[in-house]
N, C-alpha and C positions, 0 to 999 in steps of 0.2 A: 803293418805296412800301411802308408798314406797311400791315399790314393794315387794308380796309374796313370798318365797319360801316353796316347801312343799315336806318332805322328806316322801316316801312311803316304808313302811317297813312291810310286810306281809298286815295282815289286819291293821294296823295301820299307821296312815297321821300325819306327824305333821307340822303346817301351821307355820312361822316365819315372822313377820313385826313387824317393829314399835319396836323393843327391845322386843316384846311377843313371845309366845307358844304357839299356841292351838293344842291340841291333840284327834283324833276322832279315832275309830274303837277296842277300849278295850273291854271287859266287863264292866269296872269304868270307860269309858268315853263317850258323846253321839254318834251316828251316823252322819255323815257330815248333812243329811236332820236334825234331831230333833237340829243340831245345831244350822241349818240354820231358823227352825222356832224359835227357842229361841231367835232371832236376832231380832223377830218382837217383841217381848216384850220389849228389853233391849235397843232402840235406842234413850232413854233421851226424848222422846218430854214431858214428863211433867216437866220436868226441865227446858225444854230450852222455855216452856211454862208461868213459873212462877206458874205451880199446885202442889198445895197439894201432898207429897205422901208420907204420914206417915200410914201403913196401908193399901195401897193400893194394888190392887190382880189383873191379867189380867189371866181369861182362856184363853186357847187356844184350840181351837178342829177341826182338821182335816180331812175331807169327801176324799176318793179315789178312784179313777175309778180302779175296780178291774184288769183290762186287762191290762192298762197303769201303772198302782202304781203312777200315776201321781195326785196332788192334783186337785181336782173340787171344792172345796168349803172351804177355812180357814176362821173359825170364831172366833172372838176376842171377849171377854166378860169382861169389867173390875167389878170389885166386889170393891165397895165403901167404905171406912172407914164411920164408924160413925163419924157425923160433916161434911161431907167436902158437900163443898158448893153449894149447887143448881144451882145457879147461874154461877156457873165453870163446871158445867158438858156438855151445848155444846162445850166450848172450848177443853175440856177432849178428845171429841170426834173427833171436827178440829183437833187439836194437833196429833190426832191417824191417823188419813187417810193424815196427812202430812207427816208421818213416810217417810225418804229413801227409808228402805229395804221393806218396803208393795210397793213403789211408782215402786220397779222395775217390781213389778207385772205388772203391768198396761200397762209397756214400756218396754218392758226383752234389754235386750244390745245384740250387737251382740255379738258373740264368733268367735275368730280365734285360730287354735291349728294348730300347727307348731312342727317341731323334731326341737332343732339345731342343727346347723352343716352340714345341708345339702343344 
């Protein structure tokens, strides 16, 4: 990924890479966080896995430490198509704790935040 830029305009961000848009803080659009949990659905590993996913359905549900508003507990639940194959359901699940964006959990990156110009 090239670098980010992201223009902030009231309550509204809008993120620019890659020739895309994304846009967070509308009323019609999500919140930077629900965007950022939607990311753990959306990162291809049953594609790049070779799984089924016709039909296929991932909850997502959220536990928060009410003082911090910090998550404590993301749970990931996928809901099955009919058919899909017994036998591919632990890789279903490998494929899932391979995810990227779940692995940064585990290893968060450092941050550095700089002005420029100075």
């Amino acid at each position: 990924m090239s670098m980010m830029e992201i223009r902030i305009q009231g309550e509204r961000a809008e993120a620019s890479f890659d020739g895309l848009l994304v846009a967070t803080g509308d009323d019609d659009t999500p919140s930077p966080f629900q965007l950022f949990l939607a990311s753990l659905g959306c990162s291809g590993y049953c594609e790049n896995h070779d799984l089924p996913t016709e039909g296929l359905r991932l909850l997502l549900d959220v536990e928060r430490d009410p003082q911090t508003r910090l998550a404590t507990l993301v749970k990931l639940q996928f809901v099955l198509p009919e058919g899909f194959p017994a036998n591919r359901r632990k890789a279903l699940l490998r494929a899932a704790e391979a995810c990227l964006v779940k692995r940064h959990f585990s290893s968060p990156p450092r941050f550095e935040t700089t002005i420029v110009g100075e």
